[in-house]
C-alpha positions as CSV (number, residue, x, y, z in Angstrom):
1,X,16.6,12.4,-29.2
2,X,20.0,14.4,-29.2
3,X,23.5,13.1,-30.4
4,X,24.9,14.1,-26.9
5,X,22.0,11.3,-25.5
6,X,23.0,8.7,-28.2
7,X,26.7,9.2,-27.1
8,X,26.3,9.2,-23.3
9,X,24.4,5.8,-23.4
10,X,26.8,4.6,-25.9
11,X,29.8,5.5,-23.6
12,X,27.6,3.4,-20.8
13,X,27.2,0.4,-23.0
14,X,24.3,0.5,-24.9
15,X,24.3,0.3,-29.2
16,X,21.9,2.7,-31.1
17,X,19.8,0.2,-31.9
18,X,18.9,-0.9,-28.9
19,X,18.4,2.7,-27.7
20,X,16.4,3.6,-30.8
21,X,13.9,0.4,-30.1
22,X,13.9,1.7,-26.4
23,X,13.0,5.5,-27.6
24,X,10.4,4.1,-30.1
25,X,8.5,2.1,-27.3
26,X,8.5,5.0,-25.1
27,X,6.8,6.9,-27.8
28,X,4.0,4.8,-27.0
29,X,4.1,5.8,-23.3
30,X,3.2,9.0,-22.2
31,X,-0.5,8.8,-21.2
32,X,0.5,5.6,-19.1
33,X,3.4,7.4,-18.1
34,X,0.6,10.7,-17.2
35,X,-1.5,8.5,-15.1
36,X,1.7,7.0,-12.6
37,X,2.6,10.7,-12.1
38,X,-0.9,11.4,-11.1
39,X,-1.1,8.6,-8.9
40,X,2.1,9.9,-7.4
41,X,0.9,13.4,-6.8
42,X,-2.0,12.2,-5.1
43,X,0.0,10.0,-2.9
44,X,2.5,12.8,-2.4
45,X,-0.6,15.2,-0.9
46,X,-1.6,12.3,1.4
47,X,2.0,11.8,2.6
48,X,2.5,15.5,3.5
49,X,-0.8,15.9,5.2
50,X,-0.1,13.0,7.4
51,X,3.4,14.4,8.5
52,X,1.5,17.8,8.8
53,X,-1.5,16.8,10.9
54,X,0.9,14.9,13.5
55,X,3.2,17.7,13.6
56,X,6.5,16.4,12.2
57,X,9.3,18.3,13.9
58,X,13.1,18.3,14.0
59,X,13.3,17.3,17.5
60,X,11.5,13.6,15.9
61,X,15.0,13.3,14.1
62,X,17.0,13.0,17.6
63,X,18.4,9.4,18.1
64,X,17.3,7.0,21.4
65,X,19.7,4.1,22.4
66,X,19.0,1.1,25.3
67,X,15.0,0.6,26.3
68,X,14.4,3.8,23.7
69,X,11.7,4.8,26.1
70,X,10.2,8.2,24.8
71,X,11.2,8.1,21.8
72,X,9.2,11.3,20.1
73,X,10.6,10.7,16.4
74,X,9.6,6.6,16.7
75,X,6.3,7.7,17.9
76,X,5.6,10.7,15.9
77,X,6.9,7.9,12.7
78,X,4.4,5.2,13.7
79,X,1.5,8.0,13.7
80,X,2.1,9.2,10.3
81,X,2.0,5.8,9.1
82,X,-1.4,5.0,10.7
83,X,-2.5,8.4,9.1
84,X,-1.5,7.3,5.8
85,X,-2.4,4.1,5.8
86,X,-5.7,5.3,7.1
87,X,-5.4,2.7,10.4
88,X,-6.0,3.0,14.1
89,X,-2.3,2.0,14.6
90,X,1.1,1.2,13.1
91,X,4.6,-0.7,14.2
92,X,7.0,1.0,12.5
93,X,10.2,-0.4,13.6
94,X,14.4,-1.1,12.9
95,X,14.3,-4.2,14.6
96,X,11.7,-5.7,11.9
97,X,14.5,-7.3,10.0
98,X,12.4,-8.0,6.5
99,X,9.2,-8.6,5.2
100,X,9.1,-11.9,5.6
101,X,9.6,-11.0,9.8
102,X,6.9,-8.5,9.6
103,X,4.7,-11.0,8.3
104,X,5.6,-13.5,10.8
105,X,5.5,-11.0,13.9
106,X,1.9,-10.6,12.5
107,X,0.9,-13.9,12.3
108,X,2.3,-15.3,15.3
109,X,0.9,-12.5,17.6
110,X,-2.4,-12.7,16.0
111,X,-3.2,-16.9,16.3
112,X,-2.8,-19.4,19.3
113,X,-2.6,-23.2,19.2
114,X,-5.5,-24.5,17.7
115,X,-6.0,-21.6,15.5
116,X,-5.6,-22.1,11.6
117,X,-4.6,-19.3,8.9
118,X,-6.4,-19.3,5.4
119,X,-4.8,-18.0,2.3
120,X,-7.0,-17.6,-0.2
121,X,-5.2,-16.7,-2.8
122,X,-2.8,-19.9,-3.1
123,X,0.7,-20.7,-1.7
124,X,2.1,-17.8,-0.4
125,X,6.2,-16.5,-1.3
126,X,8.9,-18.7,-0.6
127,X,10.2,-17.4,2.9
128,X,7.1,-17.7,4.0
129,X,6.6,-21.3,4.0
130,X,8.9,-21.8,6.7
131,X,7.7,-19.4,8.5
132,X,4.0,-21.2,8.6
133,X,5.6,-24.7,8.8
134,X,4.8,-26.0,5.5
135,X,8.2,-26.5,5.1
136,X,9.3,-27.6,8.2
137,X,11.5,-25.3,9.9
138,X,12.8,-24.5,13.9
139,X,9.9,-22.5,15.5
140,X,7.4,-22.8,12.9
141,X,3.9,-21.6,13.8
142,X,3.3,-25.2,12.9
143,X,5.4,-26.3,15.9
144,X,3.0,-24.4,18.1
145,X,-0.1,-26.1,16.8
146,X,-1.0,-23.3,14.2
147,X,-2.4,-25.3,11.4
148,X,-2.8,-23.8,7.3
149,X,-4.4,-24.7,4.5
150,X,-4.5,-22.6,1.2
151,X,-7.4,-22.4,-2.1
152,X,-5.8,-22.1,-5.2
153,X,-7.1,-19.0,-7.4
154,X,-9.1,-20.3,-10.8
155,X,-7.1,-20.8,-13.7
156,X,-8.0,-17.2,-15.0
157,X,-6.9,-15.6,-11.8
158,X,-10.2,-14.9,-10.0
159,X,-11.2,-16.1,-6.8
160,X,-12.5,-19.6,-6.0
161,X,-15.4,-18.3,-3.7
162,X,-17.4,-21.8,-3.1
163,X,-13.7,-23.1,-2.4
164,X,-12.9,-20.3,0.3
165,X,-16.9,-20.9,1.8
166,X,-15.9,-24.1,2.1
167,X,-12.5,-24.0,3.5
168,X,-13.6,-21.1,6.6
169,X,-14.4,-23.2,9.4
170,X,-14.5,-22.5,13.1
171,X,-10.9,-22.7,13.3
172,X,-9.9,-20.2,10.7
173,X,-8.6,-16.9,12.8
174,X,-6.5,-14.9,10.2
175,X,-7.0,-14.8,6.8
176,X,-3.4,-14.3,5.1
177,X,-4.0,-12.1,1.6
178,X,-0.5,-11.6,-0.8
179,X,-1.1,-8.9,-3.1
180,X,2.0,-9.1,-5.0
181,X,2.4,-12.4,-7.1
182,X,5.8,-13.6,-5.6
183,X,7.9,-16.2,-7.8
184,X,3.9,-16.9,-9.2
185,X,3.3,-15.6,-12.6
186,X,-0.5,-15.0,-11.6
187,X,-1.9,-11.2,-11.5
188,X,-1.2,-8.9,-8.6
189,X,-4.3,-8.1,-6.7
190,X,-5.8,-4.7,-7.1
191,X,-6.8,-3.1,-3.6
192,X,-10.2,-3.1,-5.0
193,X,-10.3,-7.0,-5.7
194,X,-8.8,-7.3,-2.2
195,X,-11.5,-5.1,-0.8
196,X,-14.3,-7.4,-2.8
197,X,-12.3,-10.7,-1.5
198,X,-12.6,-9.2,2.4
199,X,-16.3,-8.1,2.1
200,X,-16.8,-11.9,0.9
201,X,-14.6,-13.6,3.9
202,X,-16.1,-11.3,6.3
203,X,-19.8,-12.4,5.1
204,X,-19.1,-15.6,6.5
205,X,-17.1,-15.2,9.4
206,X,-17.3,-11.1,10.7
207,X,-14.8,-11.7,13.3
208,X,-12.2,-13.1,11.5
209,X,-8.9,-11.3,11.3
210,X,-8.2,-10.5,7.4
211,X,-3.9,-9.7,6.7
212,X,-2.9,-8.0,3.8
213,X,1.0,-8.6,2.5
214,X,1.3,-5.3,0.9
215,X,5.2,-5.5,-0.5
216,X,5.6,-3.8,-3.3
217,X,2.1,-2.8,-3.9
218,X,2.7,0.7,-1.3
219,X,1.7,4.4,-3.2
220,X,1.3,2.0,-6.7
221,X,-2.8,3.5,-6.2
222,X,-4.4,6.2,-4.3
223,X,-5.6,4.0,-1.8
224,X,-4.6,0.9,0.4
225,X,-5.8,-2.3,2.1
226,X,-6.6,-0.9,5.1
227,X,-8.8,1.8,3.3
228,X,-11.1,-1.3,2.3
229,X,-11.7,-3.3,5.2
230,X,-8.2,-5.1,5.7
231,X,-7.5,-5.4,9.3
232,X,-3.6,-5.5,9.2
233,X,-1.6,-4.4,6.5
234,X,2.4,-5.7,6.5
235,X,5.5,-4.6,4.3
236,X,9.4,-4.0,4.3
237,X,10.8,-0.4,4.7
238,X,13.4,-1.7,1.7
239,X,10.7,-1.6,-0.4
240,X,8.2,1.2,-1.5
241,X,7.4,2.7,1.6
242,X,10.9,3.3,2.6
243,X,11.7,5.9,-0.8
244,X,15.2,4.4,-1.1
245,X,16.0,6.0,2.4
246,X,15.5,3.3,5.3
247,X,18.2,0.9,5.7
248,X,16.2,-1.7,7.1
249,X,12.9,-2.3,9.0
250,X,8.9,-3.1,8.4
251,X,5.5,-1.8,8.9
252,X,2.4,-3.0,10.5
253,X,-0.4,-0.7,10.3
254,X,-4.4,-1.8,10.9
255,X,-6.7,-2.5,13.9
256,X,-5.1,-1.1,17.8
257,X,-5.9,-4.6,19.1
258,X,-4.4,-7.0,16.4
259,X,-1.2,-4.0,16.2
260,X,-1.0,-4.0,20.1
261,X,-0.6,-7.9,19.8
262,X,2.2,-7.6,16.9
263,X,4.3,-5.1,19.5
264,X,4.4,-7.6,22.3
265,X,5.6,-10.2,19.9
266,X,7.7,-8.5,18.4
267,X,9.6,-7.3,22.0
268,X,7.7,-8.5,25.3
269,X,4.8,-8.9,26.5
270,X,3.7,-5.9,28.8
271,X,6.3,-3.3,27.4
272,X,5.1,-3.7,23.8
273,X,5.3,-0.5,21.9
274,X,7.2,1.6,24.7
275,X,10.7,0.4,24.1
276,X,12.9,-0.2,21.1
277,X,15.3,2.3,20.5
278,X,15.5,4.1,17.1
279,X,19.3,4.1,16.8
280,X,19.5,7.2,14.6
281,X,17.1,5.8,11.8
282,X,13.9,8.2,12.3
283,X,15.4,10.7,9.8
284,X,15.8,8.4,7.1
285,X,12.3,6.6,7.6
286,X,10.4,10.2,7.7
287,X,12.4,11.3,4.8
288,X,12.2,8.0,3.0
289,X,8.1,7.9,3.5
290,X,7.9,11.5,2.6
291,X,10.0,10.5,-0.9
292,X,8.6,7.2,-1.1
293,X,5.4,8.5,-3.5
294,X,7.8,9.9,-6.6
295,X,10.5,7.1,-6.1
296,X,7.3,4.4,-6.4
297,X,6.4,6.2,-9.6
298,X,10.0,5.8,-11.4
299,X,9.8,2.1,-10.8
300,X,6.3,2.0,-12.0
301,X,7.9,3.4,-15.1
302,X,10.3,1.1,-15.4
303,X,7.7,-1.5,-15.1
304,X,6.0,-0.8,-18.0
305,X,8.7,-0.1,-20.5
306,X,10.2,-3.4,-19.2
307,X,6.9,-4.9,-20.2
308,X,6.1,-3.0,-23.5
309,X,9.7,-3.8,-24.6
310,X,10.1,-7.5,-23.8
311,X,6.4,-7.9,-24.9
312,X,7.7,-6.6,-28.5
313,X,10.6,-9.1,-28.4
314,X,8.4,-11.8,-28.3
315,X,8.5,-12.7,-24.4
316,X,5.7,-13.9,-22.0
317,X,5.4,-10.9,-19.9
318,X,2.9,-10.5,-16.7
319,X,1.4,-7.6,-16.2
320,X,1.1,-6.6,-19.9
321,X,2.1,-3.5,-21.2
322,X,-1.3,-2.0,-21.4
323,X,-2.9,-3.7,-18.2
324,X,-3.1,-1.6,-14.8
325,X,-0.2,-1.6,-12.4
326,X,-1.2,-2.9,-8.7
327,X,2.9,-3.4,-7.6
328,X,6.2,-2.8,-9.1
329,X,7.4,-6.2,-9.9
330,X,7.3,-7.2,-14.0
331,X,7.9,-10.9,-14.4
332,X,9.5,-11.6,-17.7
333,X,9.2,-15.2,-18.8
334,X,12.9,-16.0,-20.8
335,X,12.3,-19.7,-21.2
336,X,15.9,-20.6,-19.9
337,X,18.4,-20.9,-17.2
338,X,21.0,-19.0,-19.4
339,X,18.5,-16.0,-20.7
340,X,17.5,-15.8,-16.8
341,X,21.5,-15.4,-16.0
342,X,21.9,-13.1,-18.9
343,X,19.4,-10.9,-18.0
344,X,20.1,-10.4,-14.2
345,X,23.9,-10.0,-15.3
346,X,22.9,-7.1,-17.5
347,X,20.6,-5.5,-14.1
348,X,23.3,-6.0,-12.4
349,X,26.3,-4.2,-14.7
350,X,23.6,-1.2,-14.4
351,X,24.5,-0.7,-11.0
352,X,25.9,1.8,-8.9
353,X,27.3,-0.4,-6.6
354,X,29.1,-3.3,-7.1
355,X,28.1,-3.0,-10.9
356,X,31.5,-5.3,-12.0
357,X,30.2,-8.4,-9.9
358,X,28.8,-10.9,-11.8
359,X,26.1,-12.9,-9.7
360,X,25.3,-16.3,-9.4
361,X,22.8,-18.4,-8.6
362,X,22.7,-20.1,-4.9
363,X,20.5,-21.9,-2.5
364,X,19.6,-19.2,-0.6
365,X,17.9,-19.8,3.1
366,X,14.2,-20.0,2.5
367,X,13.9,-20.9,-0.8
368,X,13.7,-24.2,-2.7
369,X,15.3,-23.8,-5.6
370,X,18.5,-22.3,-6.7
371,X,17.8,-18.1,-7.1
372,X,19.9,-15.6,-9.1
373,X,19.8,-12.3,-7.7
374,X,20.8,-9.0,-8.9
375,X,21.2,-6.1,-6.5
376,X,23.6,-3.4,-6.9
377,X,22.3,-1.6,-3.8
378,X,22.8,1.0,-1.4
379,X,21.3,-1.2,1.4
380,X,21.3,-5.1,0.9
381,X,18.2,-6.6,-0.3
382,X,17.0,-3.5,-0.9
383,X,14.5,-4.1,-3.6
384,X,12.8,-0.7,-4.4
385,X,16.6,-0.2,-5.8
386,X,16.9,-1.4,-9.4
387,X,16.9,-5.3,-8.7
388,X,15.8,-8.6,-10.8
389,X,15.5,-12.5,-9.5
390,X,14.3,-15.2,-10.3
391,X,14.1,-18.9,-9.3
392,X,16.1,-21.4,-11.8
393,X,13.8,-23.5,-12.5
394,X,10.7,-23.8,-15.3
395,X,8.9,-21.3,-16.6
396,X,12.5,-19.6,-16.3
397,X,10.7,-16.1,-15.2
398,X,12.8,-13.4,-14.1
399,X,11.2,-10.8,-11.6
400,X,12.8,-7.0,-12.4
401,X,12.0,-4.7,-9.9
402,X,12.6,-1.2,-9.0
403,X,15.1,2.0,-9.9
404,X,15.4,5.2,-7.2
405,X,14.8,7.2,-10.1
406,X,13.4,6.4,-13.9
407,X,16.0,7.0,-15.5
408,X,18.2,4.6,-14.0
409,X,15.3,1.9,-14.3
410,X,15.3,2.7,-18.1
411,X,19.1,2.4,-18.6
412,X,18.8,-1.0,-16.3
413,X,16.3,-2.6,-18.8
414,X,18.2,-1.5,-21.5
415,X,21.7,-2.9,-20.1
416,X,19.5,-6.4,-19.6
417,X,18.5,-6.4,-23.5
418,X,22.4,-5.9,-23.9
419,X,23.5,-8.8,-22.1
420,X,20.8,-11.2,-23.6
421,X,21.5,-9.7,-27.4
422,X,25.4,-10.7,-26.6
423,X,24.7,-14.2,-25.5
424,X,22.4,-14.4,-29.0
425,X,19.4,-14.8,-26.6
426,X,17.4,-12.5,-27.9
427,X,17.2,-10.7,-31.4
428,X,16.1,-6.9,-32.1
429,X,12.9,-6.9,-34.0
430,X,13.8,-6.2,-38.1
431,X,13.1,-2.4,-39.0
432,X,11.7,-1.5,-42.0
């Protein structure tokens, strides 16, 4: 590494030897480092066939306003995303506030009183539990007579199969899947374990409606959900699929029918799909998409040296550094309130946008437990932008996320060893 490198991160913050312990684990990188940019080429060719094949054209980036009826961008959008994500259909919309709303348009649209949703991969992300009604909240899908119950994976992260066989009844309508491991520190699900789970649920009841919470897990392989037998797949536009770009929205993409139902939930019945105006955003959510593959592969990166370098400093980290990536979050297990503080402090000094705040923890709306988030975004809440969180409460993980660009991901994770080394948190491994 040059002296002008040494300098310019010294000028930003971080010592030598921080950099030098950074530079040494990245020595050990490269063919992991190979295999993300191949994943990304791949998912860059499937990306630009899709916007070829349904004939992506300036006029898509004119604005609608009011009902937004013929809206040729919003249409032209929600094609390329059922070509990508290999699906009959796709909602692609603005007024899907966040993933958590994506996830609920889904699963209210797709039950009816009496109905009962599965998960069987255990409780599913915070946001969600209100959503569901097992924490009560206003409008619950508990409130409507929509009942849940969950199966717990095994204690080495595979599936409990006789518990799910036995949990299916004639009730069960949707099967609700969450690939990413939320405030958990259990594995993220491969879309290859997800396909094996489906082909297993389907076995016993064919006509049950299998969901797939994709956030964060979006171009992280060459294929998806919905390429192995998932019926709906749901995420935020803040997250992978959006490339950095989309200021807001979500994505459901799967089955016509069980789509169709999500877009007369999500405005009226009997309008559905034809209205919602795009308010100027198709631009950004083509472009976003059509970056979204190379942007997914920096914070991929970033994932792994976070691992491989917390790993080395003696922390429980999950994924590993040498396991397979199937999402983009690395939980980082610090063992305290104050190293979970430190380190989001340190994420969010690396910012480029509000980088002198110093963020605290707060009980945030759908969450039971204090969280500490840092996010020095472009667009709030924007997670696919160099982020970390984390609950404040035992193990004391800390869930690092994202970085438009690898470079800023790396300098992020270094800036979070910073802050931990000056509260005497951590300590640099001795050199010989």
């Amino acid at each position: 590494m040059s002296d002008k490198i040494h300098r310019t991160y010294e000028a930003m913050g971080i010592r030598r030897e921080v950099l030098a312990l950074g530079e040494r684990i990245l020595s050990e990188l490269s063919e992991r480092f190979r295999n993300i940019d191949e994943i990304a080429e791949i998912c860059q060719m499937k990306v630009l066939s899709a916007m070829q094949k349904n004939r992506v054209s300036e006029q898509c980036f004119e604005t609608s306003t009011g009902y937004g009826y013929n809206d040729l961008g919003r249409e032209t959008l929600e094609a390329v995303y059922a070509s990508v994500f290999h699906a009959e259909d796709a909602l692609v919309r603005a007024q899907i506030t966040c993933g958590t709303h994506a996830l609920a348009v889904a699963l209210a649209a797709n039950t009816r009183p009496g109905d009962e949703i599965l998960s069987p991969v255990g409780k599913p992300y915070d946001t969600l539990e209100g959503v569901i009604g097992i924490q009560p909240a206003k409008g619950s899908l508990a409130e409507y007579g929509v009942t849940y119950r969950q199966v717990d994976l095994l204690p080495d992260g595979g599936f409990d199969y006789d518990g799910i066989r036995a949990a299916i009844n004639e009730r069960t309508k949707l099967i609700e899947i969450q690939r990413s491991k939320g405030y958990q520190t259990r594995p993220t699900l491969s879309v290859e374990r997800i396909g094996e789970l489906i082909a297993f649920i389907k076995g016993i009841k064919p006509d049950v409606i299998c969901m797939v919470d994709n956030c964060y897990g979006e171009f992280v392989e060459t294929i998806e959900p919905t390429d192995v037998g998932a019926d709906l797949c749901v995420g935020s536009l803040i997250k992978n699929p959006g490339g950095g770009l989309a200021p807001c929205g979500g994505y459901i993409v799967g089955k016509k029918e069980y789509v169709e139902q999500c877009a007369y939930r999500l405005t009226t019945p009997g309008l559905g799909k034809e209205v919602g105006a795009s308010l100027g955003v198709n631009r950004s959510f083509l472009q976003g998409l059509f970056l979204a593959p190379t942007v997914t592969a920096g914070a991929l990166k970033g994932a792994v040296f976070a691992a491989r370098l917390y790993e080395t400093l003696g922390f429980g980290v999950v994924p590993n550094g040498t396991e397979e990536r199937y999402d983009i979050i690395q939980a980082v297990t610090l063992g305290s309130p104050e190293a979970v503080l430190a380190f989001c402090r340190g994420i969010q000094a690396a910012a480029p946008v509000d980088s002198y705040v110093v963020p605290e923890p707060w009980a945030m709306p759908g969450y039971h437990s204090d969280v500490i988030m840092a996010a020095g975004a472009f667009f709030q809440g924007s997670s696919i932008e160099l982020s970390a969180d984390g609950p404040l409460e035992p193990p004391y993980a800390v869930y690092f996320q994202g970085g438009l660009t690898w470079y800023h991901a790396k300098f992020g994770i270094l800036m979070s060893l910073e802050y931990l080394l000056r509260e005497r948190l951590a300590e640099l491994p001795k050199t010989e």
